[in-house]
C-alpha positions, -999 to +999 in steps of 0.1 A: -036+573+449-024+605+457-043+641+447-014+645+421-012+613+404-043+610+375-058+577+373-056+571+335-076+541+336-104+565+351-100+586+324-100+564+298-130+544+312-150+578+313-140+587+278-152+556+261-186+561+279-191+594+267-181+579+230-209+552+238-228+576+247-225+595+212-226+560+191-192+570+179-167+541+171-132+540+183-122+547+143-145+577+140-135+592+175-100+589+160-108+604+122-124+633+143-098+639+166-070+628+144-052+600+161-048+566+154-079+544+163-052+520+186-040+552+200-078+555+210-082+518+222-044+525+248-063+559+260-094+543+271-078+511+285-056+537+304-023+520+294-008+557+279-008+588+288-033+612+272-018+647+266-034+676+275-040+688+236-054+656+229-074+657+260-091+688+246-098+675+212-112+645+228-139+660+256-148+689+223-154+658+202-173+641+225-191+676+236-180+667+270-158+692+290-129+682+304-138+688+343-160+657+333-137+633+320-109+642+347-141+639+374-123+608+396-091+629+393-106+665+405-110+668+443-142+690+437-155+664+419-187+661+436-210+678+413-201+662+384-205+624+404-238+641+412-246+647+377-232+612+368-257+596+394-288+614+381-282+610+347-281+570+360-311+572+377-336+593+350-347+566+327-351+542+366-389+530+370-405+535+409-392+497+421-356+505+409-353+535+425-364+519+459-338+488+451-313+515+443-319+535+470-317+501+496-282+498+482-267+531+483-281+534+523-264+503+528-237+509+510-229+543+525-230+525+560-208+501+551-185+529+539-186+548+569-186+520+595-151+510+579-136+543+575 
């Protein structure tokens, strides 16, 4: 993928975490931001296009900004996969941040060895 092609299938996966996230259903995501609930469903399967309008009523709905549901797409995305990691990590116990650790050393290694 290059820089200035959006991976809508990113941006819909993001977006119905963030609705997760608020317990809102597809339906009341729609009511709120005044689409049709399948119009919802084809965003966050990433089979349409969002538009930029409804972007914006989506990531204010959500009370999300948009930097953070175009994250995969931005090339300074780095702080927000920061952010995204922590906010993974904060409810982890002692042995599952070790376990999780383990894997993202060895994951990084593999990364690196094969790039």
């Amino acid at each position: 993928m290059k820089y200035s092609d959006l991976n809508y299938e990113d941006i819909g996966n993001r977006i119905k975490t963030f609705r997760k996230e608020k317990n809102l259903t597809q339906q009341k995501l729609a009511d709120i931001v005044d689409i049709v609930t399948s119009n919802v469903s084809h965003i966050e399967r990433g089979t349409t296009k969002v538009s930029l309008p409804t972007l914006v009523k989506i990531a204010n709905a959500l009370e999300v900004t948009v930097d953070e549901i175009l994250c995969g797409n931005v090339k300074q995305a780095a702080p927000l996969i920061k952010k995204d990691i922590a906010k993974l990590l904060d409810d982890c116990n002692p042995k599952e941040l070790k376990i999780l650790t383990d894997i993202l050393v060895a994951s990084k290694k593999t990364i690196r060895d094969n790039h």
